[in-house]
C-alpha positions in Angstrom: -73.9 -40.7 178.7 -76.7 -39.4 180.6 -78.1 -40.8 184.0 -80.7 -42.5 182.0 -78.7 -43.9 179.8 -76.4 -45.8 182.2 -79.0 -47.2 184.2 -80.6 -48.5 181.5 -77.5 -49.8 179.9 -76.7 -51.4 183.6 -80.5 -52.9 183.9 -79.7 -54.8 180.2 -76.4 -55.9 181.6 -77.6 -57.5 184.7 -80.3 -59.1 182.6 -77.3 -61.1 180.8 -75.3 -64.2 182.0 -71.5 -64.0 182.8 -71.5 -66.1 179.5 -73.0 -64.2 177.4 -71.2 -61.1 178.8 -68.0 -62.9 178.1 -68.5 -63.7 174.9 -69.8 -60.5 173.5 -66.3 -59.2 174.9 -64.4 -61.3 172.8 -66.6 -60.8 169.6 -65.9 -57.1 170.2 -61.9 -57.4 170.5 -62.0 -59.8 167.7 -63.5 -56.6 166.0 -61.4 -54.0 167.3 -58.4 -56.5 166.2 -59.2 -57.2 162.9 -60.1 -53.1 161.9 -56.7 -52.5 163.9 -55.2 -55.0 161.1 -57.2 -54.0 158.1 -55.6 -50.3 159.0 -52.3 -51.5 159.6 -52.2 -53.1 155.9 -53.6 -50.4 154.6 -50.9 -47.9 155.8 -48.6 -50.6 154.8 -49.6 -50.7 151.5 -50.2 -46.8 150.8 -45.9 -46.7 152.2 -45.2 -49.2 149.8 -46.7 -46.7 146.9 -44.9 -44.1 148.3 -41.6 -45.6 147.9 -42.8 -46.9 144.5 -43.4 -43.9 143.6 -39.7 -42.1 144.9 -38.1 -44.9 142.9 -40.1 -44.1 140.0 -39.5 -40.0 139.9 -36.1 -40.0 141.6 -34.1 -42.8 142.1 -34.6 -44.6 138.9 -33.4 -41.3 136.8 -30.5 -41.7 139.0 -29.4 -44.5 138.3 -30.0 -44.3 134.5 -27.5 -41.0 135.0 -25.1 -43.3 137.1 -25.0 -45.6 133.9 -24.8 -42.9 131.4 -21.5 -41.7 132.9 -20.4 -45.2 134.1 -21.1 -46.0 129.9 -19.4 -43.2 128.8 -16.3 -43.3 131.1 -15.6 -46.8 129.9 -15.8 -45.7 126.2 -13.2 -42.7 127.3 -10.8 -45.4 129.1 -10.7 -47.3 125.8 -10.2 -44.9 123.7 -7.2 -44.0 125.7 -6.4 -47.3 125.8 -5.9 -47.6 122.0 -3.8 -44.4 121.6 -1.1 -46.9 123.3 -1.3 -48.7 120.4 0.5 -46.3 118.3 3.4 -48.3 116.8 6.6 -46.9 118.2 5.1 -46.2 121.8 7.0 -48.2 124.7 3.0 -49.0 125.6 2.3 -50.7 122.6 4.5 -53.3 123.7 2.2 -53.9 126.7 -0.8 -54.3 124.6 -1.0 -58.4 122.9 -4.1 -57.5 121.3 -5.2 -55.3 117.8 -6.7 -52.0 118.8 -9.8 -53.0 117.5 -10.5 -54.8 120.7 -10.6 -51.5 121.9 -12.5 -49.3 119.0 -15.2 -52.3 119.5 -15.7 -51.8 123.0 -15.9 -47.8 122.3 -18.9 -48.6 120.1 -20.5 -50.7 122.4 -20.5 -48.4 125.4 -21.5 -45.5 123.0 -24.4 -47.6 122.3 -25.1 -48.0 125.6 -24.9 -44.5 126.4 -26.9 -43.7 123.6 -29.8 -46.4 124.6 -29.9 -44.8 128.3 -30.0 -41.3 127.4 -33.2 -42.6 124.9 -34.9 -44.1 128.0 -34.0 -41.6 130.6 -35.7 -39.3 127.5 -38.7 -41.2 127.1 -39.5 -41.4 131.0 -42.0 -39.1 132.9 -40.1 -35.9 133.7 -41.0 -32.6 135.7 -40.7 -29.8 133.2 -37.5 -28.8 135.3 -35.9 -32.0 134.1 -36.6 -31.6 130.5 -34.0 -29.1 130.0 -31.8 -31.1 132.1 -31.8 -34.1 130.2 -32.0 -32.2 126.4 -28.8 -30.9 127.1 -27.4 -34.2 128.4 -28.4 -35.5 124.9 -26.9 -32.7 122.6 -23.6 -33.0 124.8 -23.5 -37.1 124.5 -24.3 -36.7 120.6 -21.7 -33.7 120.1 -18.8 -35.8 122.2 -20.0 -38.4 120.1 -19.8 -37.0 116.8 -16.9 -34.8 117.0 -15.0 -36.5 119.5 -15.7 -40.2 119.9 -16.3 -41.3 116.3 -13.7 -39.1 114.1 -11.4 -40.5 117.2 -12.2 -43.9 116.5 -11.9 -43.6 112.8 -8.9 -42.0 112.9 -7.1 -44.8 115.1 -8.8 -47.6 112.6 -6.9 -45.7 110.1 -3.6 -46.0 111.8 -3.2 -41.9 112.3 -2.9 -41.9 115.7 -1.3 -38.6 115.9 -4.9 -37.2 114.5 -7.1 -39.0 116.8 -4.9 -37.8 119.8 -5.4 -34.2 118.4 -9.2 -34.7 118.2 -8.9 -35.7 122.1 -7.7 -32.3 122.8 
């Protein structure tokens, strides 16, 4: 401020009660308080986007990956777990329940598998990711098709001998 400025500023001052004074004071940090708020939710909200927005391009194709292989390691366990149903074994003893139990729950985690790979598919992905996720799907459909199904098949018909073959 100049010279003029202040004096004149001081001349309107002194023309105002200690009231009045006060009051404007606390109208202005009422101001200053509410714009310090209105700013604080805004950068509030614009974090809260941000994370929204990690989850959504990283964290959520995570754990859709983190399912696919939990999926398909489950599917793997039981269909090691109804090779030890081959009559004969010393496992099979261990085992009071038909192997279907087992080819069942090999479907239904293939499924599984199968219905995350579609989704982690259909999401937005960087066009880094597309190859990524293409070959994820041609190496869940060939394990299924040439390993997990004929497998399955083979232990439904009783030749367990083939499906531990297909396994290697």
């Amino acid at each position: 401020f100049s010279f003029y400025s202040r004096v004149l500023v001081m001349k309107i001052l002194s023309r105002i009660t200690i009231k009045i004074r006060l009051f404007l004071l606390i109208i202005i940090a009422i101001i200053l308080s509410v714009a310090v708020s209105a700013l604080g939710l805004s950068g509030m909200h614009h974090a809260n986007q941000s994370i929204e927005d990690l989850y959504k391009d990283g964290i959520g194709h995570t754990i859709r990956l983190a399912e696919i292989f939990d999926h398909f390691s489950q599917a793997r366990a039981n269909l090691l777990l109804s090779i030890q149903h081959q009559p004969g074994s010393e496992f099979a003893r261990m085992h009071d329940h038909p192997v279907n139990k087992h080819i069942d729950k090999i479907k239904t985690e293939m499924s599984e598998v199968g219905e995350r790979v579609n989704e982690l598919r259909s999401s937005e992905l960087g066009a880094d990711e597309i190859p990524l996720v293409d070959a994820l799907y041609n190496a869940v459909s060939t394990s299924e098709s040439e390993g997990f199904t004929p497998a399955a098949a083979a232990l439904v018909s009783g030749d367990y001998s083939k499906a531990n073959k297909i396994l290697m």
